[in-house]
N, C-alpha and C positions, 0 to 999 in steps of 0.2 A: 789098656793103653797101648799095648804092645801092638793089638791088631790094627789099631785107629792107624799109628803112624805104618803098618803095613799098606794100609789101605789108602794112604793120603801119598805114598810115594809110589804106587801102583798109577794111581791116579794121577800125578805128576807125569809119570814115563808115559802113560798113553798119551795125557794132555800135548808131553815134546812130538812123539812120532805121529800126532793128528798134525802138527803143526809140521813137522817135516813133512808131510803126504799132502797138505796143504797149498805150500810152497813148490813142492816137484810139478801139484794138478797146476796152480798158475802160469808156473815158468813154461810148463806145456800149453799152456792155453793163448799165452801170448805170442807163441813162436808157432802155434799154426795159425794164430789171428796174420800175424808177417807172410804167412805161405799162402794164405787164401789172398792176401793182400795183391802181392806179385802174381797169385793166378789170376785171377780180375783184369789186371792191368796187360796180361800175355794175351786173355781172351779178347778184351777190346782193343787189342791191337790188329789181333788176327781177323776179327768181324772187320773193322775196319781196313784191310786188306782186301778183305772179300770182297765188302762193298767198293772198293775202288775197280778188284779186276770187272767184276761185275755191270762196273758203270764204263770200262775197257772194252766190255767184250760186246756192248750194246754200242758202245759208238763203232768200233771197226765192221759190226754187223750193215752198222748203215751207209758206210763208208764201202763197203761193199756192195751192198744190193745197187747203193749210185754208182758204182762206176760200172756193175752190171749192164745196167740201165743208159746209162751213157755209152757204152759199148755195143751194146746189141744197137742204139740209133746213129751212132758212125758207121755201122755196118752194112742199114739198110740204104743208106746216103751213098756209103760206096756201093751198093747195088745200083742203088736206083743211077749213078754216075757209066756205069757198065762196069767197074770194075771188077777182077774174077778176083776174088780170096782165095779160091780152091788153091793158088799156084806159089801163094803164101805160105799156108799150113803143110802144104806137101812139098817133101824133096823132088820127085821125078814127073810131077805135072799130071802125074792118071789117075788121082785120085786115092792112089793108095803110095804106104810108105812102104817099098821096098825091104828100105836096110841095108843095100848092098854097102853103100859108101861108105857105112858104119863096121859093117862085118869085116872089108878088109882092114881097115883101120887098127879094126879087134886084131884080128890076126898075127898086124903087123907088130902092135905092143905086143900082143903076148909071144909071140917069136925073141923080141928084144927081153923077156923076162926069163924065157929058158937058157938066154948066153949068160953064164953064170961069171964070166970076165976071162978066161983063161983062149978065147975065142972060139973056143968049140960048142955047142947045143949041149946042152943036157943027158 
């Protein structure tokens, strides 16, 4: 009789701690159910960005190539007009950029950086 009720309150305590291990495995189950929930909802937000730059980067693409396109035929217009571009793109008119007007410029700011206020150079 003695072992019976050993044996039936053994059985009771495993019965409790199944049911505690239970309860912990749910309360886990449902609190990564919430975490996959929120990931879902982070991914389709971020797809959803993507696709947006994605549909961004395909119009400024073409928005590009046109004004390309638009560019190069005002160009040939002002050819075909006589106009020279060359005297546009270039500072000194020969075809090439010098630099000069920029060097001394440089010079002159960085001269203005070595007076350190006291009115002497560096």
């Amino acid at each position: 009789d003695k072992t019976r009720l050993e044996e039936s309150i053994a059985t009771n305590e495993r019965a409790c701690q199944l049911e505690t291990e239970r309860d912990w495995y749910r309360k886990e189950a449902l609190h990564l159910d919430e975490v996959l929930e929120q990931t879902r909802v982070k991914q389709k937000n971020l797809v959803d960005r993507l696709d947006e730059s994605e549909q961004d980067r395909e119009w400024m693409k073409g928005q590009l190539e046109k004004l390309t396109k638009q560019n190069w035929t005002l160009e040939e217009k002002l050819k075909e007009l006589g106009v020279d571009l060359s005297s546009h793109y270039e500072e000194d008119g020969t075809g090439e950029d010098s630099g000069e007007n920029r060097e001394s410029e440089g010079n002159e700011d960085h001269d203005a950086k070595k007076d350190d206020g006291d009115g002497h150079p560096e």
